[in-house]
N, C-alpha and C positions, 0 to 999 in steps of 0.2 A: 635174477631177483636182487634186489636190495632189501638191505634186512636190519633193524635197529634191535638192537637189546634193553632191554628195561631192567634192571637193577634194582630194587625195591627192600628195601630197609625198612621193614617193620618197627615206627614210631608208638604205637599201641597194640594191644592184644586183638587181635582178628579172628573172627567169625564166619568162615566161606561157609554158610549151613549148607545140609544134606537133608533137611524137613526132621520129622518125628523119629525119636527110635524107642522100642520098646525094651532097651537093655537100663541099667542103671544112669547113665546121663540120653538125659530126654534129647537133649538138641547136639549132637554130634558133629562134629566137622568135618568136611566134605574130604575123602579118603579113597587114594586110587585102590581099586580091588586085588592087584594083584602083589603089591607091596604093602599097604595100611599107612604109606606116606600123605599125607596132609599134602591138599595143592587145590588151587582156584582155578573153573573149569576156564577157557576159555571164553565160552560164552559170558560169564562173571565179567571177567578181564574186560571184553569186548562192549559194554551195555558199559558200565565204570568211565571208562573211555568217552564212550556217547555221550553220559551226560555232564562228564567234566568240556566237552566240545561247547555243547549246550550253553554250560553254563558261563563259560569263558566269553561267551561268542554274546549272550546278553548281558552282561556285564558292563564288554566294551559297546553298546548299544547298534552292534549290527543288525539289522535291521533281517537283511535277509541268509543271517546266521551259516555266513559261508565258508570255504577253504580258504588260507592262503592264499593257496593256487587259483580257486574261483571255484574248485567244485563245493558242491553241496552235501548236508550231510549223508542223503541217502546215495552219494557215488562214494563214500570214503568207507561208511560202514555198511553197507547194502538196504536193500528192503524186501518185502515178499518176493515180489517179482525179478529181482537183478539181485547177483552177488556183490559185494563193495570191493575198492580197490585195494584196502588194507587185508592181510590176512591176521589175526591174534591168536596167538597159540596160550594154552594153558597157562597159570603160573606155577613153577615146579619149586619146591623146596631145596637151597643149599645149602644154608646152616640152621641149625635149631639150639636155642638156647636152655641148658641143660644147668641145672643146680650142683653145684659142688662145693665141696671144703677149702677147693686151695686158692681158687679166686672166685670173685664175686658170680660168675656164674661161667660156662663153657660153651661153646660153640660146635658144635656137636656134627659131624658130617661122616661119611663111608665111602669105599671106593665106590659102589654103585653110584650112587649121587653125582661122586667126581665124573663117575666116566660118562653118566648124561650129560653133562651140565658140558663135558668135555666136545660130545657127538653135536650139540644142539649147536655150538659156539662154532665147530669145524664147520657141520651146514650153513651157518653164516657167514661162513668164511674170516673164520677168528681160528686160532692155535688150537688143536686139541690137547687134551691132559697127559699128562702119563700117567702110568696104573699104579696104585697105590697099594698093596696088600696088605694086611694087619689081621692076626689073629684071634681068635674069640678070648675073650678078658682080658683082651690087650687094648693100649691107646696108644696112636703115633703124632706126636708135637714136637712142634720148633725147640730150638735149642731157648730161647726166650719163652720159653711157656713156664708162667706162675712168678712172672718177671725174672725170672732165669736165676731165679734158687733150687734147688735141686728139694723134690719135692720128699717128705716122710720117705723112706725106704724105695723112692721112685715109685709109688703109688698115689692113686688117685682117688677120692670117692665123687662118685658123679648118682645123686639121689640116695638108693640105701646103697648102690655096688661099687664094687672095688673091684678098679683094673689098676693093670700092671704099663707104669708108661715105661715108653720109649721114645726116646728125643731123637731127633732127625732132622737132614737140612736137601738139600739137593734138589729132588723132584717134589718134594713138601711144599718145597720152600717156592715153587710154579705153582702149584698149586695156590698158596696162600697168597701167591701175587693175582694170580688170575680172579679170586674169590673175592678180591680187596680193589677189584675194580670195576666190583659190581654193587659198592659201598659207597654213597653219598657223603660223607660224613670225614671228616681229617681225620678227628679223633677215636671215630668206632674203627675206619681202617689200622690207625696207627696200634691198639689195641688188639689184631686179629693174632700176630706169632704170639700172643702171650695168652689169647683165650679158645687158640682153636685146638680142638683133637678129631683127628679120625679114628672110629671104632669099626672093629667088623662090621658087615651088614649086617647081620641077625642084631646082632647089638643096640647098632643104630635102630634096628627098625622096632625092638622090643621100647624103645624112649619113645621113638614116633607112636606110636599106637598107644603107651602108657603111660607117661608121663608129661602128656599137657596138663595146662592149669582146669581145673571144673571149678566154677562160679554155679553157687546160690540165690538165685533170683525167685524175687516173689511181687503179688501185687498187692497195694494196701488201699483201703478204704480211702474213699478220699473225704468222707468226715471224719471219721475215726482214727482215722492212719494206720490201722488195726488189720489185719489179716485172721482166715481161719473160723473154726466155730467155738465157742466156748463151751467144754465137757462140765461134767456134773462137780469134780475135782477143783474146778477152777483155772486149770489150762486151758490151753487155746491149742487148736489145730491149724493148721496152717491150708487151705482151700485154694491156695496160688502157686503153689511150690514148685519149680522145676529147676533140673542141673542142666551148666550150658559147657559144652566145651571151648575151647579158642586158642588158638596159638599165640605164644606170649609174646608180647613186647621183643624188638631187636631179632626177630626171625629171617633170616633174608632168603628172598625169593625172585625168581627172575621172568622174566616172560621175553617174546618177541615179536616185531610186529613187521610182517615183510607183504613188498608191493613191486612190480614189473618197471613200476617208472619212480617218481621220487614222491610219491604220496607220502609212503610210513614215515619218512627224514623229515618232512613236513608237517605232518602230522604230530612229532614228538617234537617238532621246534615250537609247533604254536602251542602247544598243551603244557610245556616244562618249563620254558624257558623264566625265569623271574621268580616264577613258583613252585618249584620240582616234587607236589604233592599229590597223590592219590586215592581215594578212598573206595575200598573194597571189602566185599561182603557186607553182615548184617550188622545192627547195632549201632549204626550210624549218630542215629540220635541220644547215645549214650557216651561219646565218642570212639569207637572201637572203629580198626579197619584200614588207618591211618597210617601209608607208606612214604616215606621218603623216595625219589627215582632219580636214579641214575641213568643219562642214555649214554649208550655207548654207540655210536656207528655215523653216518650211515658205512656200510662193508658189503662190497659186489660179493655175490654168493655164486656159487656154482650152479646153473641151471639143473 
């Protein structure tokens, strides 16, 4: 198998929806069940793909909207009756940016995280991780973390909690190289030893599940501009109201795309190369969803 990696730097806040919920935010983001980690299913990923093909492909006014190669789109992404040549695996979450006091915000990851991100990359035949351990109210970062002033008391606040850092270089410091080459961007890499921390997983995964952003959307008359009914007081109720969830801005996330011959390498040459953008999830026309890509490969994978 040959295998490309996609490296996706979230340029705006994203919306993978999961439909209705009946808890306090109406539209929730799509969340694996067994962690409550945030991640775009594949299918997502796969359809995103299509229609940036699509789109590229009439653009340059191809006619009969082909492959590089000469295949077609229903051999690259399949159709009812036949599987495609490309395979799309999920998009998984690697850093999540988290709020704090000592810089502008933190980049927020756990060994769990590491060590998929580690398994996904050894199946593609890339370097795996080594295992990171870190205690619960604890953070481990770079000796350059918070531009390498030694932070209050070697604490940290990340939202309302306080953990207790711990600076570190070695296997950290692979780690931060390998997460930093999943980054588009000079300058967001160059910034990762000063903004990343790994927390336990419970830790990590208490931020994932509670601390994204929820947005207040409503719809307004379009004479009026006015929402809601007007009570006998002279208030207004609001008749359009719902919370959205979404991953913030600067989140990165990865995905991969592997094929038996040189489809997927092909596939991420015609689709990135000049424009390394992709848009994912809802909200589209609000501008939300909006990744920067990174390809990493192509990398002969172990059968």
């Amino acid at each position: 198998m040959r295998t490309v990696v996609l490296g996706l730097l979230a340029e705006t806040p994203v919306h993978p929806g999961s439909g209705r919920s009946a808890g306090v935010v109406d539209l929730p983001v799509s969340r694996e069940a067994a962690t409550g980690y945030p991640f775009v299913p594949g299918s997502g990923v796969k359809g995103a793909l299509r229609q940036r093909f699509a789109d590229l492909h009439k653009a340059r006014g191809d006619s009969g909207g082909g492959h590089p190669g000469g295949a077609k789109p229903e051999e690259i992404f399949g159709a009812q009756d036949r599987a495609g040549a490309v395979a799309v695996s999920d998009a998984r979450l690697a850093l999540l940016p988290v709020r704090s006091l000592q810089v502008p915000y933190v980049w927020a990851t756990c060994p769990l995280v590491l060590e998929r991100l580690g398994r996904d990359l050894a199946r593609a035949g890339r370097r795996e991780l080594p295992r990171l351990d870190v205690e619960a109210g604890k953070a481990l970062g770079a000796a350059e973390f918070g531009g390498g002033h030694p932070a209050s008391g070697e604490k940290v606040f990340l939202e309302e909690r306080l953990f207790e850092l711990r600076r570190a270089d070695g296997e950290l410091g692979l780690a931060l190289e390998v997460l930093g080459s999943l980054v588009g961007n000079d300058a967001a890499r160059q910034r990762l030893a000063r903004q990343a921390l790994v927390l336990a997983d419970d830790d990590f995964g208490w931020f994932a599940r509670s601390a994204l952003p929820v947005t207040a959307r409503n719809v307004l008359d379009d004479g009026t501009k006015t929402s809601g009914n007007l009570l006998d007081d002279g208030t207004k109720t609001s008749g359009n109201l719902w919370y959205e969830e979404a991953l913030p801005a600067d989140c990165l996330m990865y995905s991969m795309l592997s094929s038996r011959d040189g489809s997927a390498e092909l596939l991420a040459a015609s689709l990135f190369d000049g424009h390394p953008y992709l848009q994912l999830g809802g909200n589209e026309t609000v501008g939300q969803g909006w990744f920067l890509v990174n390809v990493l490969g192509p990398v002969e994978a172990v059968p």
